[in-house]
N, C-alpha and C positions, 0 to 999 in steps of 0.2 A: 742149917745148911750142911750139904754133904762135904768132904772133903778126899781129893784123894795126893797118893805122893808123885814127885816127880817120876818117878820109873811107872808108877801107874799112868803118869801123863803122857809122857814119852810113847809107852808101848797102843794106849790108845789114837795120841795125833799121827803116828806112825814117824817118830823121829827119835836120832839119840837123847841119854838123859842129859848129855852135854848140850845139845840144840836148848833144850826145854829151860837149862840156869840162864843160857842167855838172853833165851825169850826173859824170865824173871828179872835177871840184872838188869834188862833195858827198859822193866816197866810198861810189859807189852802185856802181861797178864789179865786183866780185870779179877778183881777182888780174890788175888793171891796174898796169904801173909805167911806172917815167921816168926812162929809163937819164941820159938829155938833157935835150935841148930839146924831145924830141917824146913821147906816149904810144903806149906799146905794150899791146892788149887781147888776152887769149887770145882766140884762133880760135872755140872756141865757148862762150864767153858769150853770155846771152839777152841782148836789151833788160830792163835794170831797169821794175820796176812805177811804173804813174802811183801819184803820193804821194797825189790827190785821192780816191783809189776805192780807195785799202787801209782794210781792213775794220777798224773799230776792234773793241778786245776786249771784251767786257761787264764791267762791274765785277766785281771779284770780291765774292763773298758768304761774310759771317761764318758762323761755323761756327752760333750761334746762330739767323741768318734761316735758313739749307738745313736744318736739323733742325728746327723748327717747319712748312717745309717738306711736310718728310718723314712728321711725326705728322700733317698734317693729309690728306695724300693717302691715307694706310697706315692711316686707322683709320674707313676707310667701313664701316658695315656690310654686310652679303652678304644675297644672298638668301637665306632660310628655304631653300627647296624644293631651292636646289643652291649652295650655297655658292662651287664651284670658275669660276661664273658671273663672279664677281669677277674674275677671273684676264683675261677678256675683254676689262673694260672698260678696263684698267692698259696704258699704251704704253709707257712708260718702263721699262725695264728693272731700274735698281734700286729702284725702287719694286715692282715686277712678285716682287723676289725676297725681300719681306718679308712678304706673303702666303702665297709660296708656302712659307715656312718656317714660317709659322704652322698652315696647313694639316696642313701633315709633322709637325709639334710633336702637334697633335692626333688624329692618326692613327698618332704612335708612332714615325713614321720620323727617326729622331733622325739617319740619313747623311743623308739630305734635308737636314735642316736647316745639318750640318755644312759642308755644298758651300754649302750657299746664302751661309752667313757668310764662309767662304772667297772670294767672290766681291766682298765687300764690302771687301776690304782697300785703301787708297787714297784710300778715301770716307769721312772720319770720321762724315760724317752720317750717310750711309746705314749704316756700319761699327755705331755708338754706338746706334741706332733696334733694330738686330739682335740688341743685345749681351745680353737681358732672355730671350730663348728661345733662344738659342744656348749661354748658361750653364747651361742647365738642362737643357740636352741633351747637354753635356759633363759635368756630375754623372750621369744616368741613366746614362752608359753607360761611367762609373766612367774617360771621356777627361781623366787629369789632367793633361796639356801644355797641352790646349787651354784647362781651364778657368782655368790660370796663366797662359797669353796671357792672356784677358779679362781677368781678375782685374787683373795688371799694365798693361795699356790702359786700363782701368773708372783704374783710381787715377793714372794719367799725367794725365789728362780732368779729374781730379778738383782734383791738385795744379796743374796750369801755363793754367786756364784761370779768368778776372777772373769771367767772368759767371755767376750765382746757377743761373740756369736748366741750363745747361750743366752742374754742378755737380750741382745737383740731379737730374739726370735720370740721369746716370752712378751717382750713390747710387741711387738707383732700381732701377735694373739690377743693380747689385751688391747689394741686399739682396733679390732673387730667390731667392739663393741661401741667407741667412742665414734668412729666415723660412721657409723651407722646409727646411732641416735642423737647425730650433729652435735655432740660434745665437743668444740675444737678447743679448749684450752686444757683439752687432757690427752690429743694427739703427742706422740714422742719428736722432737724437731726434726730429728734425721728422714723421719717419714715426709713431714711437712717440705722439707729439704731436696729428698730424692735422693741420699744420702745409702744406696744399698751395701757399704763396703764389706758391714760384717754377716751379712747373709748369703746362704749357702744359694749357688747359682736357680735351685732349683725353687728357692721359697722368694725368687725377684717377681716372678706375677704376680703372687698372692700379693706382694709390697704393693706392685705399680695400681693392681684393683684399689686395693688402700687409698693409696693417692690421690689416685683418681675420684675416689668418692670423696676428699678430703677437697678437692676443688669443686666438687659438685655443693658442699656446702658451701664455698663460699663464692657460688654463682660461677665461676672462672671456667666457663663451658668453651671457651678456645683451650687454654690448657688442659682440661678435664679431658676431650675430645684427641688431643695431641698424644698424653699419656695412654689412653685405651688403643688409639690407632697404632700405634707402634710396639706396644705389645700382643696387641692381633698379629701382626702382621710377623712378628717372631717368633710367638708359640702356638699360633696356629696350623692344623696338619688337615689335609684333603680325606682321609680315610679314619680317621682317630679323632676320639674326643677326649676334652680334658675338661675338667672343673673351672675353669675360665674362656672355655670357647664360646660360651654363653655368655657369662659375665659378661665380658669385653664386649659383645654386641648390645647389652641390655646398655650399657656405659654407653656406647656410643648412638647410639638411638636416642638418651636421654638430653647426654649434650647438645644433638641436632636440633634436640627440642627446646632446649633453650637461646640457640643461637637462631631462630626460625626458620629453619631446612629442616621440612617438614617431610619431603617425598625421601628425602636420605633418611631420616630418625624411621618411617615406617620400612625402609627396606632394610634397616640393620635390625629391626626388631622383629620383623618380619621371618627373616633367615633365624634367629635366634629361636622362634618359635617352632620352625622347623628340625631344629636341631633338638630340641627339649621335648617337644612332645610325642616322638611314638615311642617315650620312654617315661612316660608319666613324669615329667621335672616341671613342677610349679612353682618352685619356690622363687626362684629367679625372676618370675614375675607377680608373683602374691605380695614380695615383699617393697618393690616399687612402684606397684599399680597407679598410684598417684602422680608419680613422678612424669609419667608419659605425654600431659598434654590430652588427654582426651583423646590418643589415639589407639590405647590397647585394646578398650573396650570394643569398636568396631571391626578390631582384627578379629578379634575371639569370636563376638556373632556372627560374621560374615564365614571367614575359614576354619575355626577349632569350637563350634556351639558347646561341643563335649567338655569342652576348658573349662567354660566362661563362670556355671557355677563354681566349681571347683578352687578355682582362684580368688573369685571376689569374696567367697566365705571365708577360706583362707585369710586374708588380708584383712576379712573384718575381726575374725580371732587374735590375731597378732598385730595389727600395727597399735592398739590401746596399750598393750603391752610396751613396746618401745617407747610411746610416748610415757610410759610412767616412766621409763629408765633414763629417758632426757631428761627430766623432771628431777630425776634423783640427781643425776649425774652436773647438772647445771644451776641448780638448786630454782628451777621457773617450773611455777605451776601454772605458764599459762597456755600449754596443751590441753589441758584436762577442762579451760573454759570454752577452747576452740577445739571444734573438727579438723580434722590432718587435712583436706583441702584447703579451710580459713586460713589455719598456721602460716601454710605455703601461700597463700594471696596476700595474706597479712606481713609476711619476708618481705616478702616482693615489694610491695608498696612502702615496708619502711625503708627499704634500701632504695627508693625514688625510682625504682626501674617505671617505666610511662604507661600506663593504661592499656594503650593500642599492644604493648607487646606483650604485656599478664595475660590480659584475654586471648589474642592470638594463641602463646601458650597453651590454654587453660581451652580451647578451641568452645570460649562463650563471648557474648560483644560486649563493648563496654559499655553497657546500659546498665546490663545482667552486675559485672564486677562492679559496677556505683551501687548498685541496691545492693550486693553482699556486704561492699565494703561499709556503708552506713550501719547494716546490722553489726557489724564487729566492731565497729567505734563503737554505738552503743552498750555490746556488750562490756569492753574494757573501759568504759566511762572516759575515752580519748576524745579529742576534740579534732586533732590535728597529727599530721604525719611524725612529726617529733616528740610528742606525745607516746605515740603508736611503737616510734622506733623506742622509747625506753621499756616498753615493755617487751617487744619481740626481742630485738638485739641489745 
């Protein structure tokens, strides 16, 4: 390596050779020594930076402030008339990539969604804001590594982190997946509770859907129906759409259907349709289609034909899926004997609800639900409804 002396250094950074010992005494050098008496500077070293004009860092930010952040940028509503307009206004990139996964969630593109989470690694903010439709797109598509990432992430978040909210938001996320593959005994209580204290104003819809699907499993379709109506009527906007202006009406549609108000559940699901579809959003009813009573089908043939496949294939791709994660998650394989209709006839009847109102439901008579239900005794080698309940419930 070359070497030269202080006055050669000097007269090249263009400073005294006084500047050039203090640059040395302060250890600003790179790979100067001092065999002696005198210093020797590689050859091509720059001049060190003035100390006045380095850029200081910005503090760093808790994981708590960059995700309150994060919810409040990522849950603007969207235009009615073109939703992907949102995408316009977002400069920040990963912000830009929690839209856009919501989008692809609603449209069914579950690899969308996977790239987008993927992207997220790094960021816990951004990562942990993602983690509530990225789970749910790793059950659809029956992706079980990835859903054991989150899973394992959701509960690291959970365990090594002091703050409530933090905390809370990661149970969140993680019971996306519980109340949606009717796991209740791995719901968090404050959800079961209604219990929003330590979430941030803007992640209380996501909660109250939660909820509300948390009473849809366990039949409680006046509460169910009371929870959705009152957060429609809160965060809903005339000109703007959000990622629960749907939900909410798919919710309430469902619960009508189980309370037997039948003309209200087709008009809330109805309006829901209208709001989803001249924007390609299936998912919101791929992933319930069962749940409706037998009245979605007739919407889609009659007013959306263009739907009808679209959705039912959908549903048949992913609800086999869910049911293995019930499975997993409950330790009952006994989805995997019954059809996701039987399941739900077979609930019903263990929990003594009466004939006349399954079928109503289930818009078949009860002649039709005596001959299913003998096939499913049969299959589960039951005799009797107490029978029946030890295996359902």
């Amino acid at each position: 390596m070359d070497y030269i002396s202080v006055r050669q250094a000097a007269e090249k950074w263009g400073v005294t050779m006084r500047q050039v010992q203090l640059y040395l005494k302060d250890n600003r050098v790179d790979g100067a020594i001092r065999p002696g008496h005198d210093w020797l500077i590689p050859a091509d070293t720059g001049k060190p930076g003035d100390l006045r004009y380095k850029k200081k860092q910005p503090p760093q930010k808790s994981l708590s402030y960059d995700l309150t952040e994060i919810i409040e940028a990522t849950t603007k509503p969207m235009p009615r008339d073109n939703p992907d307009a949102i995408l316009d206004t977002v400069k920040d990139d990963r912000l830009r990539l929690q839209y856009e996964a919501e989008l692809a969630y609603l449209r069914g593109d579950f690899e969308m969604i996977k790239q987008c989470f993927r992207k997220t690694e790094g960021d816990d903010a951004s990562m942990l804001r993602a983690c509530s439709v990225a789970i749910a797109a790793a059950i659809s598509t029956g992706d079980y590594p990835l859903y054991s990432k989150i899973e394992a992430y959701l509960k690291k978040i959970i365990k090594t982190n002091a703050e409530a909210d933090i905390k809370t938001f990661a149970e969140l996320c993680l019971s996306n997946a519980h109340v949606s593959a009717f796991a209740l005994n791995m719901i968090p209580d404050w959800l079961k509770n209604g219990d929003f204290t330590h979430l941030h104003p803007r992640a209380k819809p996501d909660a109250a859907y939660k909820r509300a699907k948390y009473f849809q499993c366990l039949r409680k379709y006046e509460a169910m129906l009371a929870v959705a109506e009152t957060a429609l009527a809160l965060c809903g906007l005339e000109r703007k759409i959000t990622f629960h202006d749907i939900y909410f009406r798919i919710i309430c549609a469902i619960a009508c259907c189980g309370l037997g108000r039948k003309d209200e559940a087709q008009t809330y699901l109805s309006d829901a349709l209208k709001i989803a579809f001249p924007h390609g959003f299936i998912t919101p009813f791929a992933e319930s289609a069962s749940a409706f009573g037998g009245l979605l089908e007739p919407l889609l043939e009659w007013e959306h034909p263009e739907y009808y496949e679209a959705i039912t294939s959908q549903w048949q791709r992913t609800y086999i899926n869910w049911l293995t994660f019930h499975n997993q998650f409950t330790k009952d394989n006994i989805t995997l004997i019954l059809s996701l209709r039987d399941y739900q006839l077979a609930s019903l009847v263990a929990r003594r609800v009466p004939y006349k109102e399954i079928a109503a439901q289930f818009n078949i008579s009860v002649g039709r639900l005596n001959n299913i239900m003998r096939e499913i005794y049969g299959e589960l080698l039951a005799s009797n409804r107490d029978e029946l309940a030890k295996f359902i419930l």
